[in-house]
Residue, then its C-alpha position, 0 to 999 in steps of 0.5 A: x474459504x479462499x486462504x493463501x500466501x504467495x512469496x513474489x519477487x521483483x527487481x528495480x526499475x533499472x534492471x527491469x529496463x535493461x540498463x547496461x551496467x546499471x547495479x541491480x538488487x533483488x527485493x521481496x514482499x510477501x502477499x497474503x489474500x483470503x476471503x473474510x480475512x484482516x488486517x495483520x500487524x496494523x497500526x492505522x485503519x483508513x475507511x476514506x469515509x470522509x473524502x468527498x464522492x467524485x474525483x475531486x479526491x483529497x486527505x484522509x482523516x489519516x493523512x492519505x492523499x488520495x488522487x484519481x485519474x480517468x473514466x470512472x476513477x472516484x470515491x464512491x458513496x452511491x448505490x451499485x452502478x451496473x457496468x461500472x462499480x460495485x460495493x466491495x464485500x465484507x466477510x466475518x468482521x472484517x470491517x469492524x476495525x474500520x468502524x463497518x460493524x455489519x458482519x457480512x454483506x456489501x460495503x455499506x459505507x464509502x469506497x474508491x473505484x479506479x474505474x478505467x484508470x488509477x487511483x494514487x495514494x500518497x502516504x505522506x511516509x514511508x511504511x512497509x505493511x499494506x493492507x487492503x479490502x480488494x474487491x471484485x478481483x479482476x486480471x484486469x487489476x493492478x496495484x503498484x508500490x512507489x519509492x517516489x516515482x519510482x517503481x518497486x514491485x506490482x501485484x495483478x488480480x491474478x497474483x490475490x486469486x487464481x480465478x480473477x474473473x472479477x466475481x462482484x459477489x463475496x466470494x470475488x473480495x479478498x482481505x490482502x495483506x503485503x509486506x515489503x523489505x522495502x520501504x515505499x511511500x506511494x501505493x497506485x491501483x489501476x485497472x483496465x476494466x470497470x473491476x477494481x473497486x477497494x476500501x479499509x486499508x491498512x498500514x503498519x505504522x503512521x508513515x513518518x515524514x521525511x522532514x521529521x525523521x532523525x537528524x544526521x550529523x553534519x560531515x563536520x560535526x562528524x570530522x570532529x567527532x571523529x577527531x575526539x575519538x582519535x585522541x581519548x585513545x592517543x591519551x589512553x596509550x600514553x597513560x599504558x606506556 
């Protein structure tokens, strides 16, 4: 059995680029990946089962906007297609949290496939625990995360195995399991080749949307509270004096 972890660094968009004088930061998210493994911390379980087959894409029962974009890039629910998708394979369990209650074989309910393209997932929030059944692992393979639209870090098929020879077999389907320090909202996985096909992903949290997050005081109603704080403690003063 397949067991690793890999410490994986990247920086942002703008120091990648080069930008003269630009501020740069260093972030991290570890990368766990093993043959039959599961989801680790996850609050949400998304098995895309009900998303339309083709590339029509959609919102999952979670509330994951899926997306697809060129040759081959759809939601899967056919049998095997040789040369251009293959069912992901579950191992020890795996897919009993996503409702997939066979023990072991290929993924018998629907995936997605990026073909020779991408498929985006909107989150509709911010998280920072992704997890997925990422199968037929290929160096071909790409899956990058979003602030927006913008960039934070990618991890390659060779980053989850060693091998990376885009193995249709159960060997070639690793449970991936990435977390972030830093929040990201939009995940893309992308390949190019026919070797990138996925389903059963997970999330830490339900994503909170940014209209729906805490409420910031006003730079006002700051001022004022500011103000009041001056003088409870002017008023404490004269009464020590």
């Amino acid at each position: 059995m397949l067991n690793k972890a890999i410490q994986f660094y990247a920086v942002t968009a703008a120091f990648a680029l080069g930008v003269a004088g630009a501020s740069s930061s260093s972030m991290a998210a570890l990368i766990s990946a093993s043959v039959g493994g599961t989801p680790v911390g996850a609050a949400v379980y998304e098995n895309f089962n009900n998303l339309p087959a083709g590339a029509g894409g959609g919102t999952t029962s979670s509330g994951i906007k899926v997306s697809f974009s060129g040759p081959g890039a759809a939601a899967v629910s056919l049998p095997d297609v040789s040369g251009q998708y293959a069912a992901p394979f579950l191992s020890a369990s795996n897919g009993v949290p996503f409702g997939d209650f066979h023990a072991s074989g290929a993924d018998q309910t629907g995936y997605l496939a990026t073909g020779i393209g991408s498929v985006t997932l909107d989150l509709g929030g911010y998280d920072q625990y992704f997890g997925l059944l990422w199968g037929s692992v290929d160096t071909a393979n790409s899956l990058s995360f979003y602030d927006g639209n913008t960039l934070l870090f990618t991890y390659t098929g060779h980053d989850v195995d060693s091998l990376a020879n885009g193995n249709q077999g159960a060997a070639g389907t690793l449970y991936v399991n990435i977390n972030s320090d830093t929040p990201f909202n939009k995940v893309v996985a992308s390949s190019t080749a026919y070797a990138f096909e996925f389903d059963n992903v997970a999330l830490g949290v339900r994503p909170i949307s940014l209209n729906e997050t805490a409420q910031i005081p006003e730079p006002g109603t700051l001022a004022l509270m500011g103000l009041g704080l001056l003088a409870g403690i002017a008023n404490r003063r004269r009464r020590t004096l």
